[in-house]
VONUKE-334280 format. One record per residue (C-alpha): residue in three letters; x, z, y. Coordinates in nm, 4 decimals. Example, Ala and Ser with C-alpha at 12.3 -4.5 7.8 and 13.67 -1.06 7.14 Angstrom:
REM VONUKE-334280
<atom><kolvex>ala</kolvex><c1>1.2300</c1><c3>0.7800</c3><c2>-0.4500</c2></atom>
<atom><kolvex>ser</kolvex><c1>1.3670</c1><c3>0.7140</c3><c2>-0.1060</c2></atom>
//
This chain:
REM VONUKE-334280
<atom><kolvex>unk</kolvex><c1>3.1642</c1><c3>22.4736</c3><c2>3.1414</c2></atom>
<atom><kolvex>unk</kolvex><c1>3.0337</c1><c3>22.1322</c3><c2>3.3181</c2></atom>
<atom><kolvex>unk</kolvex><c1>3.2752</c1><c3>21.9673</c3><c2>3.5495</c2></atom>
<atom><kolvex>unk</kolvex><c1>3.0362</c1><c3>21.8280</c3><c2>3.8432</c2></atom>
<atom><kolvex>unk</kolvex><c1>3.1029</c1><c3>21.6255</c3><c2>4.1238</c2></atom>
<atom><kolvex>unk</kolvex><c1>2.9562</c1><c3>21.6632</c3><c2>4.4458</c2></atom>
<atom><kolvex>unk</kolvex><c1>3.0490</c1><c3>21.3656</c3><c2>4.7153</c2></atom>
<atom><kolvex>unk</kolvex><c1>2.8813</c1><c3>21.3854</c3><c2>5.0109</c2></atom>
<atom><kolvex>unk</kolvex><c1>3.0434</c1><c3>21.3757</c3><c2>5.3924</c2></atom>
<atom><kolvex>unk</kolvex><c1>2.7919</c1><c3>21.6286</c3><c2>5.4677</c2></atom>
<atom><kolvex>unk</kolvex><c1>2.9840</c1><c3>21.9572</c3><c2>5.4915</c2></atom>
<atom><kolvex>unk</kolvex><c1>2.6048</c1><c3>22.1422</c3><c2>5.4400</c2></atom>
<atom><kolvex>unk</kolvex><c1>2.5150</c1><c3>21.9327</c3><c2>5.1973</c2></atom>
<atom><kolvex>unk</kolvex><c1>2.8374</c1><c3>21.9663</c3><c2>4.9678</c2></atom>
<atom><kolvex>unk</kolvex><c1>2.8072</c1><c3>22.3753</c3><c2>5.0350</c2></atom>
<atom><kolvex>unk</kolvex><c1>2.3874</c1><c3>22.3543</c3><c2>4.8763</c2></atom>
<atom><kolvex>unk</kolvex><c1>2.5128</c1><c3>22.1660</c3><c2>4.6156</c2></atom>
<atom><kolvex>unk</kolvex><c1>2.8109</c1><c3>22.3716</c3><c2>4.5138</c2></atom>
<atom><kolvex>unk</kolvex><c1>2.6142</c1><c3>22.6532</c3><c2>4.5306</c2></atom>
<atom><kolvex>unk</kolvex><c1>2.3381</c1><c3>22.5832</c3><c2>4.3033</c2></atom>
<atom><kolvex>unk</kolvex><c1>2.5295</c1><c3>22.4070</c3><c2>4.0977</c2></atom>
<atom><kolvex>unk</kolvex><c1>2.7735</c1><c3>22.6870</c3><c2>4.0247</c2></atom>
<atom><kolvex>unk</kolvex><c1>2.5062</c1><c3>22.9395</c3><c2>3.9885</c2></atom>
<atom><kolvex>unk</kolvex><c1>2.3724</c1><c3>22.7363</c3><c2>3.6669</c2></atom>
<atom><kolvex>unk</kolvex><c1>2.7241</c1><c3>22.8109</c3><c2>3.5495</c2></atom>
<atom><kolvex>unk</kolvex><c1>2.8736</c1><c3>22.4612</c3><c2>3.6454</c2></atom>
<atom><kolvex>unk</kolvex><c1>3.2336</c1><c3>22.3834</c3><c2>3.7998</c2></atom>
<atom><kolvex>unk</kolvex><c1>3.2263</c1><c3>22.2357</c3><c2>4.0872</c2></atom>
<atom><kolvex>unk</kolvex><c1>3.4725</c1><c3>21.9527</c3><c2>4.2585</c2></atom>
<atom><kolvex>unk</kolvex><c1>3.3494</c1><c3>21.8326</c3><c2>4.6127</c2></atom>
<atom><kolvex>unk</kolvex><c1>3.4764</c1><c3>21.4945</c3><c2>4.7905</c2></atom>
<atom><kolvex>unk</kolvex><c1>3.4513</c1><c3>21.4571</c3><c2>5.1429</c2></atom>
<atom><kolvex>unk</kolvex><c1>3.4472</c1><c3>21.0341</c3><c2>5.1064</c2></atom>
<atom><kolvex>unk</kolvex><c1>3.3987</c1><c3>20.8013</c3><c2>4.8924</c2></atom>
<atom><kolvex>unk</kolvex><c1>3.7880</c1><c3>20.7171</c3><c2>4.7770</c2></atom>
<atom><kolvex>unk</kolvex><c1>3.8421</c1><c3>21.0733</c3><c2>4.7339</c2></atom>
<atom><kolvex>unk</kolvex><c1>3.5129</c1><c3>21.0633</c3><c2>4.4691</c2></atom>
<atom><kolvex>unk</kolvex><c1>3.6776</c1><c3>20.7691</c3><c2>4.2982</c2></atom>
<atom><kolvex>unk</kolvex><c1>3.9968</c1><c3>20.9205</c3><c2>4.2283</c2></atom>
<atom><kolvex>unk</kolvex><c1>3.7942</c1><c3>21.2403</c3><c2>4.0708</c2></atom>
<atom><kolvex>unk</kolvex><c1>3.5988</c1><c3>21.0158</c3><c2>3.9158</c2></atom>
<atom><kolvex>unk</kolvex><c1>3.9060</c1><c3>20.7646</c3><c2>3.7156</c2></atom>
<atom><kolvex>unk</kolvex><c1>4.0996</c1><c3>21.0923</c3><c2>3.6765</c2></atom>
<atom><kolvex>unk</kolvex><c1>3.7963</c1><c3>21.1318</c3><c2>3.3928</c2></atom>
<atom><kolvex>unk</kolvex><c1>3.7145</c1><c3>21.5248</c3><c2>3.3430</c2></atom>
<atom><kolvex>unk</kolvex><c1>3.3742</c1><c3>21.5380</c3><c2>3.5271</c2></atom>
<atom><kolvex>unk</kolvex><c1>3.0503</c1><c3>21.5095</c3><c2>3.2947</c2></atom>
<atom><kolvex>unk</kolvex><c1>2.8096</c1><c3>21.4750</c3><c2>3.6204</c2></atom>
<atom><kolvex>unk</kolvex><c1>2.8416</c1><c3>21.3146</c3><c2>3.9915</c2></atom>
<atom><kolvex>unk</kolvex><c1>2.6158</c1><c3>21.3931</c3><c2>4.3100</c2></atom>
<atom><kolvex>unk</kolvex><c1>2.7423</c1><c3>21.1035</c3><c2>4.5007</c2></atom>
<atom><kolvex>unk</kolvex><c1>2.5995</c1><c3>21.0064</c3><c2>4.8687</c2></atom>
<atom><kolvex>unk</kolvex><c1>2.5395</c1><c3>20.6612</c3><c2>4.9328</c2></atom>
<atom><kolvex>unk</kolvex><c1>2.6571</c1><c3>20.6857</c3><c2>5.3146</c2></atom>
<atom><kolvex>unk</kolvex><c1>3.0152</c1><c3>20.8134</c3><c2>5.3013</c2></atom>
<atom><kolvex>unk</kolvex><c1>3.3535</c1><c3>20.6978</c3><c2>5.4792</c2></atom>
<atom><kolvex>unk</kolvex><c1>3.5887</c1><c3>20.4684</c3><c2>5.3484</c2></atom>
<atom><kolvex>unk</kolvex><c1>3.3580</c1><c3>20.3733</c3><c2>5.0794</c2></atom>
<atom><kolvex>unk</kolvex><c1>2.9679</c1><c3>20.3692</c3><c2>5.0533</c2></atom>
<atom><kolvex>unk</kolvex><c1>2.8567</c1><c3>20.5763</c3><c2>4.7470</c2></atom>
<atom><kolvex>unk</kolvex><c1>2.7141</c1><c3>20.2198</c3><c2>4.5856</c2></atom>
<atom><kolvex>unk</kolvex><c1>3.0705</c1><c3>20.0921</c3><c2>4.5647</c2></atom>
<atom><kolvex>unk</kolvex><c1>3.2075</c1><c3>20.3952</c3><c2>4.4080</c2></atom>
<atom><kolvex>unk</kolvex><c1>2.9084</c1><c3>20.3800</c3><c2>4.1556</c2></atom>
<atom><kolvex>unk</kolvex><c1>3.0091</c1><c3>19.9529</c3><c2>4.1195</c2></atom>
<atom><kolvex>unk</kolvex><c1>3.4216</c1><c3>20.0495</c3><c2>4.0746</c2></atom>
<atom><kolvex>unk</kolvex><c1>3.3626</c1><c3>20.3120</c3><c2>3.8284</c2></atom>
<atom><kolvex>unk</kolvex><c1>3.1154</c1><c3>20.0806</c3><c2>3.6166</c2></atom>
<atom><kolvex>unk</kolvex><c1>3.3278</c1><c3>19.8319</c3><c2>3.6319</c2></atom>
<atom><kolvex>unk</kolvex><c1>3.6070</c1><c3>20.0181</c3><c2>3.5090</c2></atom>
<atom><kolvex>unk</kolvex><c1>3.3801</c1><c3>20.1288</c3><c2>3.2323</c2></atom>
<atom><kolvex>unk</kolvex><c1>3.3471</c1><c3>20.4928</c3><c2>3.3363</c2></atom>
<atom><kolvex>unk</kolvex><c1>2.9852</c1><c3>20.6141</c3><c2>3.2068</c2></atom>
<atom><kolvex>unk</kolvex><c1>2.9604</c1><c3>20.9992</c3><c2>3.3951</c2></atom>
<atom><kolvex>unk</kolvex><c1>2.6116</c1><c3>21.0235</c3><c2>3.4818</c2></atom>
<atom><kolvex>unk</kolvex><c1>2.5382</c1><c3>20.9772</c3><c2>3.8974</c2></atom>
<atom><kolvex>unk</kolvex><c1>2.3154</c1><c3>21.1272</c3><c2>4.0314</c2></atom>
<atom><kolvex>unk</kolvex><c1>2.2546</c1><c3>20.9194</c3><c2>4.3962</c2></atom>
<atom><kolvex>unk</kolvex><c1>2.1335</c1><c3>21.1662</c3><c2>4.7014</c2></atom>
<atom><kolvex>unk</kolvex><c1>2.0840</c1><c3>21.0178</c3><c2>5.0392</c2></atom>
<atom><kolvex>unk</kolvex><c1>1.8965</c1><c3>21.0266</c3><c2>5.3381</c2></atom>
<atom><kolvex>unk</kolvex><c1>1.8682</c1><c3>20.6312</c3><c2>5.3770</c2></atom>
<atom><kolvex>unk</kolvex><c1>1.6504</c1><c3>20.5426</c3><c2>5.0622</c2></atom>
<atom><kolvex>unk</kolvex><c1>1.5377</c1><c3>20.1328</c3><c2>5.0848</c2></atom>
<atom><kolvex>unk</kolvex><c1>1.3808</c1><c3>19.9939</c3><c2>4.7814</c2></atom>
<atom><kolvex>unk</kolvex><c1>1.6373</c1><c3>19.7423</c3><c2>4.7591</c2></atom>
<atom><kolvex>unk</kolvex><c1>1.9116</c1><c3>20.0642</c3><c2>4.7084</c2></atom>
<atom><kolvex>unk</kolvex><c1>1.7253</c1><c3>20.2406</c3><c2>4.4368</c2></atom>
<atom><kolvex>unk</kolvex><c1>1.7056</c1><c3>19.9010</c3><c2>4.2419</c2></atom>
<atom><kolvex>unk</kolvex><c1>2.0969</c1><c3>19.8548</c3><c2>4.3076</c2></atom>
<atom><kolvex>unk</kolvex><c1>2.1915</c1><c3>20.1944</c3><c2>4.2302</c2></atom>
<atom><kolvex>unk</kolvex><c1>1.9477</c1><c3>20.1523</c3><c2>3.8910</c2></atom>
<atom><kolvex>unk</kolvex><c1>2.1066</c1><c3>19.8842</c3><c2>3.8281</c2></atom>
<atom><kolvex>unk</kolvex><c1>2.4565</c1><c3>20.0310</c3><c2>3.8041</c2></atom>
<atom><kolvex>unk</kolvex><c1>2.3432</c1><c3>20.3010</c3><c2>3.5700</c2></atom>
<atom><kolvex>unk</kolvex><c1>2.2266</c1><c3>20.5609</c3><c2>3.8034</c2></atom>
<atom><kolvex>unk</kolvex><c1>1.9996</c1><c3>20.8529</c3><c2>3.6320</c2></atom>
<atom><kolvex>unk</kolvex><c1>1.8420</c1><c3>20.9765</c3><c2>3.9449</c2></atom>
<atom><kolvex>unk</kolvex><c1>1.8028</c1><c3>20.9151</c3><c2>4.3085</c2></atom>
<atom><kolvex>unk</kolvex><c1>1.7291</c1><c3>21.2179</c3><c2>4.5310</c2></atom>
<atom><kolvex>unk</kolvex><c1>1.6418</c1><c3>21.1917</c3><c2>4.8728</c2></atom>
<atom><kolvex>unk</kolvex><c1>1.7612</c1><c3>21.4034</c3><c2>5.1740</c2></atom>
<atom><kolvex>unk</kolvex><c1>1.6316</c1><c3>21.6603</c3><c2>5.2739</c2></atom>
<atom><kolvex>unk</kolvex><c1>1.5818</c1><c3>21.8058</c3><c2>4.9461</c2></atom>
<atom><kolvex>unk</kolvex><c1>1.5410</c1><c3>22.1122</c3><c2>4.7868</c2></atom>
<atom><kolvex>unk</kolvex><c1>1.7094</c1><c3>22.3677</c3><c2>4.5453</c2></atom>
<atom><kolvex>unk</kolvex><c1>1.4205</c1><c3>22.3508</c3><c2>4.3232</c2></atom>
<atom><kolvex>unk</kolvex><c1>1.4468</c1><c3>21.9353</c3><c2>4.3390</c2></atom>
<atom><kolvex>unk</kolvex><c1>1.7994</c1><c3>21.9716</c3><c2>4.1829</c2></atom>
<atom><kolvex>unk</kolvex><c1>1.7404</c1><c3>22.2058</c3><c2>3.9204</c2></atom>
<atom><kolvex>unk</kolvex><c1>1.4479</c1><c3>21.9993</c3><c2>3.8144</c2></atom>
<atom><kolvex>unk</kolvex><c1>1.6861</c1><c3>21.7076</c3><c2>3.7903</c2></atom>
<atom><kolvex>unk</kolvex><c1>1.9378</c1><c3>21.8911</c3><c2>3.5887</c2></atom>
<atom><kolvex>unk</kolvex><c1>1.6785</c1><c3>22.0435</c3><c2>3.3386</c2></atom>
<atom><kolvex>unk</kolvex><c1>1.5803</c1><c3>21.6598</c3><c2>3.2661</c2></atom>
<atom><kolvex>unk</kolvex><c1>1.9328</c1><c3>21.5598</c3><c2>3.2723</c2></atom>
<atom><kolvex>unk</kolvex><c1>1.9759</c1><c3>21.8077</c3><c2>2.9835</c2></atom>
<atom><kolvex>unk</kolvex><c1>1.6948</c1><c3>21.7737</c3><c2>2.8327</c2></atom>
<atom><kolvex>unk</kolvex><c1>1.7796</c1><c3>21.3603</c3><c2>2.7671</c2></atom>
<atom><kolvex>unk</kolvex><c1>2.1198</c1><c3>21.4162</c3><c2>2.6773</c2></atom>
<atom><kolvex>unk</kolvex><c1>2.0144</c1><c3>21.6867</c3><c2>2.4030</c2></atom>
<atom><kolvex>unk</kolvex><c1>1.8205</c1><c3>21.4533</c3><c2>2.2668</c2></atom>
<atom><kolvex>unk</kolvex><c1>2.0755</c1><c3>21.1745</c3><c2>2.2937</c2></atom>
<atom><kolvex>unk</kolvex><c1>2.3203</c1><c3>21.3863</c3><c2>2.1534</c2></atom>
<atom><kolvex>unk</kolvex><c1>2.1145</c1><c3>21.4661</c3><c2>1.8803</c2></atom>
<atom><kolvex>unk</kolvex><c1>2.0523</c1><c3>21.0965</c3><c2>1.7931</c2></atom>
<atom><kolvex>unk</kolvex><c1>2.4463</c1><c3>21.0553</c3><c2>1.7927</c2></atom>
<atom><kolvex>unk</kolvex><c1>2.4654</c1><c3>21.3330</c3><c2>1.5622</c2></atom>
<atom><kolvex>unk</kolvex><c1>2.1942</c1><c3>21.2087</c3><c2>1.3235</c2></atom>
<atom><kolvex>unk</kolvex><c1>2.3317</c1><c3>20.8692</c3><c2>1.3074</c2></atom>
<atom><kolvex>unk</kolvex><c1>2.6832</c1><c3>20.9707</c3><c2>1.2540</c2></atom>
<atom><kolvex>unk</kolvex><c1>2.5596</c1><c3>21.1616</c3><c2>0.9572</c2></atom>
<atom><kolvex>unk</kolvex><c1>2.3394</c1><c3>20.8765</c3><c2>0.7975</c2></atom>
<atom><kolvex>unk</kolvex><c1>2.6733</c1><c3>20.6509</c3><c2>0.8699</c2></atom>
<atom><kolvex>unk</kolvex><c1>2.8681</c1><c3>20.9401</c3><c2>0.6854</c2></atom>
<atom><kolvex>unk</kolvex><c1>2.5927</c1><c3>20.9493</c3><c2>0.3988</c2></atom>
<atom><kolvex>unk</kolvex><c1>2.6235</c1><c3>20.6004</c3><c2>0.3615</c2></atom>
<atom><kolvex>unk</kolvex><c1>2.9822</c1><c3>20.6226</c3><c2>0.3057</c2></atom>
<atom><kolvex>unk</kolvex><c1>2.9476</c1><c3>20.8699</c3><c2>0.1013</c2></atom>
<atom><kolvex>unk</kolvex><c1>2.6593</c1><c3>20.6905</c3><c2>-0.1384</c2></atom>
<atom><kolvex>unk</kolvex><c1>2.8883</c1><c3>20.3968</c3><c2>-0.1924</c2></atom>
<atom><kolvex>unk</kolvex><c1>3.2074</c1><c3>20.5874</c3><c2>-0.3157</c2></atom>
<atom><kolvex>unk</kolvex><c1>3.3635</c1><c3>20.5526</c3><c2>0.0325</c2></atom>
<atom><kolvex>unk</kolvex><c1>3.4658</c1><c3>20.9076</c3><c2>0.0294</c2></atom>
<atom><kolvex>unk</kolvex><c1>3.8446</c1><c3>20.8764</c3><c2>0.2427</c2></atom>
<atom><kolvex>unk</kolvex><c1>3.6506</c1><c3>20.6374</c3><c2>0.5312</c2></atom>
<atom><kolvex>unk</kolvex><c1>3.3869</c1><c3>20.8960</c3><c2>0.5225</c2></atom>
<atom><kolvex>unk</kolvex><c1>3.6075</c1><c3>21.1611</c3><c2>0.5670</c2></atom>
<atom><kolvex>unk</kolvex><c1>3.8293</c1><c3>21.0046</c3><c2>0.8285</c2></atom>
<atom><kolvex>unk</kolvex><c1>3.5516</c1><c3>20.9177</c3><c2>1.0313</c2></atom>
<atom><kolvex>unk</kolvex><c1>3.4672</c1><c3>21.2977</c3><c2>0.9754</c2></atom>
<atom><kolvex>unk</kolvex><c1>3.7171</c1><c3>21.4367</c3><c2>1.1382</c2></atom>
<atom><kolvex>unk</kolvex><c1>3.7709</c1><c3>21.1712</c3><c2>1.3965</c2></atom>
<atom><kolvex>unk</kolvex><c1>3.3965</c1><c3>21.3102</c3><c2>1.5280</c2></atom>
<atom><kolvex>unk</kolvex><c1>3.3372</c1><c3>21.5778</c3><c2>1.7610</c2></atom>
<atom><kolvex>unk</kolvex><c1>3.1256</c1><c3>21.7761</c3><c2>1.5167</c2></atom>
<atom><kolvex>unk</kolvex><c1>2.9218</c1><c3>22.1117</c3><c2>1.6117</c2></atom>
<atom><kolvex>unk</kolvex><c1>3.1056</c1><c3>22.3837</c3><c2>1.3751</c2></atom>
<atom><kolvex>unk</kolvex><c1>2.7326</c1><c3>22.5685</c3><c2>1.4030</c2></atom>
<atom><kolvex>unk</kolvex><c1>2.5915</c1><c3>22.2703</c3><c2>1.2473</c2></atom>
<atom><kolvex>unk</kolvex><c1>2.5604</c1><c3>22.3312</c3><c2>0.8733</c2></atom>
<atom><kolvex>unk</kolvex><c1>2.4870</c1><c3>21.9671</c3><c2>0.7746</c2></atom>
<atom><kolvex>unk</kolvex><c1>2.9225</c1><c3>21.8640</c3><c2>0.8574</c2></atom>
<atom><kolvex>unk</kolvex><c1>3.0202</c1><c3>22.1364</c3><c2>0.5665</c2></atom>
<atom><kolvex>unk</kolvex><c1>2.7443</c1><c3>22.0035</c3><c2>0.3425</c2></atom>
<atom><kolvex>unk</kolvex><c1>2.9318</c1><c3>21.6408</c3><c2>0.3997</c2></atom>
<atom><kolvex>unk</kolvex><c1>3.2478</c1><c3>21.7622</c3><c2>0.3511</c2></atom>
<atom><kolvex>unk</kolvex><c1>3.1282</c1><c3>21.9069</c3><c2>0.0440</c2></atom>
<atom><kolvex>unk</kolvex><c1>3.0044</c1><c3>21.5836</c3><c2>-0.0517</c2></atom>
<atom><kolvex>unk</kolvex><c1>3.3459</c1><c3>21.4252</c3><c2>0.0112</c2></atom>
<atom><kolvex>unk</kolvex><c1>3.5909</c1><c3>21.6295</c3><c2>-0.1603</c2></atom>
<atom><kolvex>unk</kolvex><c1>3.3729</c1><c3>21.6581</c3><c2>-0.4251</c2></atom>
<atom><kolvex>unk</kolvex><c1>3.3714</c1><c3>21.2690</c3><c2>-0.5142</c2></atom>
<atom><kolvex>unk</kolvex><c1>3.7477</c1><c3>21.2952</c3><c2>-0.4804</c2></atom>
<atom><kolvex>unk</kolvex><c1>3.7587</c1><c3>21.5289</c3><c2>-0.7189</c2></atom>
<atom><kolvex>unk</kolvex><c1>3.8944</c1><c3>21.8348</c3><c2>-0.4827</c2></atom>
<atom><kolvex>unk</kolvex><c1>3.7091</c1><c3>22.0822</c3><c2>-0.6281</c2></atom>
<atom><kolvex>unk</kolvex><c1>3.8812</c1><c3>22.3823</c3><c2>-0.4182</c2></atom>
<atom><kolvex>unk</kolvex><c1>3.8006</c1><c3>22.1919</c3><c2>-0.1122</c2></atom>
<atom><kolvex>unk</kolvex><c1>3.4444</c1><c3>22.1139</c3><c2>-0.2511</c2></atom>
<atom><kolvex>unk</kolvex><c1>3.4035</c1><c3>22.4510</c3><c2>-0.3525</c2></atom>
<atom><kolvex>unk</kolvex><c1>3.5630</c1><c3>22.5778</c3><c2>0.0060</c2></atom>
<atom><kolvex>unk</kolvex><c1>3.2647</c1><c3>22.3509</c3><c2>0.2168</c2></atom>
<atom><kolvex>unk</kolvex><c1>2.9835</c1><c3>22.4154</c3><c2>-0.0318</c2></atom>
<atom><kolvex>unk</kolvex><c1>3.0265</c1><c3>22.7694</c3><c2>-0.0218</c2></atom>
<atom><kolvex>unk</kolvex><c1>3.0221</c1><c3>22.7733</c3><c2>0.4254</c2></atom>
<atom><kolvex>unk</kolvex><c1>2.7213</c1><c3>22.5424</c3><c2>0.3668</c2></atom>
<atom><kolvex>unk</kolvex><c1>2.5152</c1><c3>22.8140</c3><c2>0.2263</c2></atom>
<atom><kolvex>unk</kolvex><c1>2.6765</c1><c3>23.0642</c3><c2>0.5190</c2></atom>
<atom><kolvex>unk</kolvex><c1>2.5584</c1><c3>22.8360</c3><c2>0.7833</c2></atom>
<atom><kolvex>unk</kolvex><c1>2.2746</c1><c3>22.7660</c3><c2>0.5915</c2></atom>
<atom><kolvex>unk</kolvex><c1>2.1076</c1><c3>23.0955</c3><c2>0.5287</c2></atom>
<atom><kolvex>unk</kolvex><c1>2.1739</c1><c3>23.1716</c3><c2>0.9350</c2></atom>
//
């Protein structure tokens, strides 16, 4: 399940959020202010942030600038009831997704998640078919132990049939043929389903 944070100083606004959020099956953490958000945010387990750009003790911009510059890349999602031109750009900028302005609507933030999801499917997917051509290339130039290091260093799907048809690949130019034989044979599993 998602970890998603909600910062907003809004106690209404936290309470929508949290609520819709969790019934799309997401786990919620809510900050009050913006060094409470921060902390969440370096502590590293949330994959999504809803963060306000008016909060106390630190505007939802600077949050957004100290967790870029620290090199932390969760997704923001900026909701506020100020929006200026100049913002948006800012926020942009600093490798905000979205920007969602106040009042808004339970239908508004599903629509954003459903495109959140839908780009990083399709980002993921692009990971996942360049890891394998990497892997392939490896494999095509005899590279079989960096291929399979890199392998298992990668968060693979287990669902995905095409990791046990490269694993295949790689034992079988070491010459493991139990191994081989092991991979080939959950390739065809996989395959067939």
């Amino acid at each position: 399940m998602k970890k998603v944070l909600v910062a907003d100083d809004t106690k209404n606004i936290r309470m929508l959020l949290t609520t819709c959020l969790e019934s799309e099956g997401y786990n919620v953490i809510t900050a009050k202010d913006g060094e409470e958000a921060l902390k969440i945010l370096k502590n590293g387990d949330v994959e999504l942030a809803f963060i306000d750009i008016k909060m106390p003790l630190l505007s939802g911009t600077e949050v957004l600038r100290k967790i870029r510059s620290c090199g932390i890349t969760t997704p923001v999602i900026i909701i506020t009831a100020f929006a200026t031109i100049k913002n948006a750009i800012e926020c942009t900028k600093l490798g905000a997704v979205e920007y969602i302005q106040k009042p808004f609507t339970v239908k508004r933030v599903k629509s954003v998640l459903e495109k959140m999801i839908d780009e990083h499917e399709k980002i993921k997917e692009n990971d996942t078919n360049n890891l394998i051509n990497e892997i392939e290339n490896l494999i095509d130039n005899d590279n079989f132990i960096e291929a399979l290091d890199m392998l298992k260093k990668s968060k693979v799907n287990p669902d995905d049939p095409r990791f046990y048809l490269l694993y295949y690949k790689i034992y079988d130019g070491l010459g493991d043929k139990e191994m081989s034989d092991k991979f080939l044979k959950a390739y065809k599993i996989f395959n067939e389903g």
